[in-house]
C-alpha atoms as one frame of an Amber mdcrd trajectory, in Angstrom:
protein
  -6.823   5.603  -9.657  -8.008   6.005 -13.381  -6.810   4.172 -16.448  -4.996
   7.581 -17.245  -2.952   7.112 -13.994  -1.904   4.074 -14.452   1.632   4.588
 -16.697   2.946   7.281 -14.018   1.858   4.288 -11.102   3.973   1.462 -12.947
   6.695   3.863 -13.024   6.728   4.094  -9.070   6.297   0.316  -9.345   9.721
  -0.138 -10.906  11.304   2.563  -8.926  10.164   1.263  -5.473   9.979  -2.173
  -6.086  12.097  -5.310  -7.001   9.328  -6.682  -8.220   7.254  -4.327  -9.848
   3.247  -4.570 -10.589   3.312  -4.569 -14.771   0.819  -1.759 -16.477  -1.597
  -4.807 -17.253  -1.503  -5.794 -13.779  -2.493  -2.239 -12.408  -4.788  -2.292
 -15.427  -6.199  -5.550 -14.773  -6.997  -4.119 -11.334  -9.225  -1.067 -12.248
 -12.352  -3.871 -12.945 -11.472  -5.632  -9.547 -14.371  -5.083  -7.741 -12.443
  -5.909  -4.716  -9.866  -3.383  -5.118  -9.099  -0.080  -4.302  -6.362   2.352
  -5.318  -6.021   6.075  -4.344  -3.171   8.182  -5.434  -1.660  11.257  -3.820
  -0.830  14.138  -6.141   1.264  17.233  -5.806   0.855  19.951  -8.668  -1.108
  17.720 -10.347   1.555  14.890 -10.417   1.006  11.587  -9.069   3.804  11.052
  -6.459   2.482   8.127  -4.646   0.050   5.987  -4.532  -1.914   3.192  -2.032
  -3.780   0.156  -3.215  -5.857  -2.722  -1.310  -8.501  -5.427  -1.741 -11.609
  -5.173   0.516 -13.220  -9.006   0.739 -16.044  -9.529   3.645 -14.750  -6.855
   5.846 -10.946  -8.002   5.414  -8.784  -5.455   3.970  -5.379  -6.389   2.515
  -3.226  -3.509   1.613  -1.411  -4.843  -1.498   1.104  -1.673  -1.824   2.100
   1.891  -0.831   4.360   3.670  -2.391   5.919   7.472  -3.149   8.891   8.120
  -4.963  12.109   8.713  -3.246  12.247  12.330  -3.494   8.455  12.943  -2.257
   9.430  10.667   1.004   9.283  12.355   4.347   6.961  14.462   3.596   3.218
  13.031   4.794   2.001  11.954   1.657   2.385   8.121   2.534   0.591   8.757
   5.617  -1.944  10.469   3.980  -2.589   7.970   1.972  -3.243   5.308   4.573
  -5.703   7.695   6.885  -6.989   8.291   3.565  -7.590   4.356   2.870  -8.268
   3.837   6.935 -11.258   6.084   7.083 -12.677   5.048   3.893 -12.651   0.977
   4.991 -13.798   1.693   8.403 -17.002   3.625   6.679 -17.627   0.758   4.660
 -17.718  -1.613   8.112 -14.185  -3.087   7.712 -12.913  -5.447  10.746  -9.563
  -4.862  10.414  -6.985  -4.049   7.957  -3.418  -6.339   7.290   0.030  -5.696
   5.260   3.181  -7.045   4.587   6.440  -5.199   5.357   9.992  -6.298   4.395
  11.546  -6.753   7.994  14.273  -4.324   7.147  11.881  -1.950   5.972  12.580
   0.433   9.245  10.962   3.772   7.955   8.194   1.819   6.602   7.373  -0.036
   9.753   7.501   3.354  11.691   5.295   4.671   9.608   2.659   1.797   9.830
   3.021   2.363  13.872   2.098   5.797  13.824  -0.815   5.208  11.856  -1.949
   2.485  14.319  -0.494  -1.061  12.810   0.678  -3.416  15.466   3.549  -6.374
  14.574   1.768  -9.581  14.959   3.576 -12.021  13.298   6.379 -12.464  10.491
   6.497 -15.085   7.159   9.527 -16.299   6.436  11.049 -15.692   2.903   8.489
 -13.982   1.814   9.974 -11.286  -0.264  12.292 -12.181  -3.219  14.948 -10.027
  -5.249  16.527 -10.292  -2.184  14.866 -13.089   0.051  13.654 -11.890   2.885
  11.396 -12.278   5.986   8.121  -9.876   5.946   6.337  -8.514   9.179   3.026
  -9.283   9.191   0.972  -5.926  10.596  -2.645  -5.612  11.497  -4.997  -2.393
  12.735  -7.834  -3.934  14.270 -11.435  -1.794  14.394 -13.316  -3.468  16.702
């Protein structure tokens, strides 16, 4: 993700999220030498996008999104191979997320690309409350 990306990202923010990452936020992460953000484009149009933060071997995957109408359609899952091979070159140990519980489609998709359940955190989301599923995909 570039500087250049960033408005079209905060737009996916607000349509994906309840609470959405702000422009300076996404901004704010370009110097985090921790993070990493890849987008997926289609005709030249970002239409999803993946973000994490890498510390000692421990990635945390902070978001993934695609808008609604580019759903279904392999780009989310793109985007985590995409974010899986590139940690595991850089000697990751494992990577972890958070998934609203009723997130169905989401936690699918985190199966197939290898996540396992391993715990939950109660009231964890807000806007509404709600529980989050704690998911890990070990390397080792």
């Amino acid at each position: 993700m570039t500087e250049q990306h960033i408005p079209r990202v905060a737009e996916l923010e607000k349509r994906c999220f309840s609470t959405p990452w702000s422009e300076n936020a996404l901004s704010e992460e370009l110097s985090n030498n921790f993070a990493r953000f890849i987008v997926a484009l289609s005709n030249g149009e970002i239409v999803g996008y993946i973000g994490s933060h890498n510390v000692l071997g421990e990635v945390y995957i902070t978001n993934v999104a695609v808008f609604p109408e580019y759903r279904k359609k392999g780009f989310g899952e793109a985007l985590i191979k995409m974010l899986v091979e590139t940690v595991k070159n850089e000697n990751a140990d494992f990577i972890t997320l958070e998934v609203r519980k009723s997130n169905a489609s989401a936690i699918k998709l985190y199966e197939k690309c290898g996540f396992c359940a391993v715990g939950e955190r109660k009231s964890f989301y807000e806007k509404p409350c709600e529980d989050a599923i704690l998911m890990t995909k070990n390397f080792n």
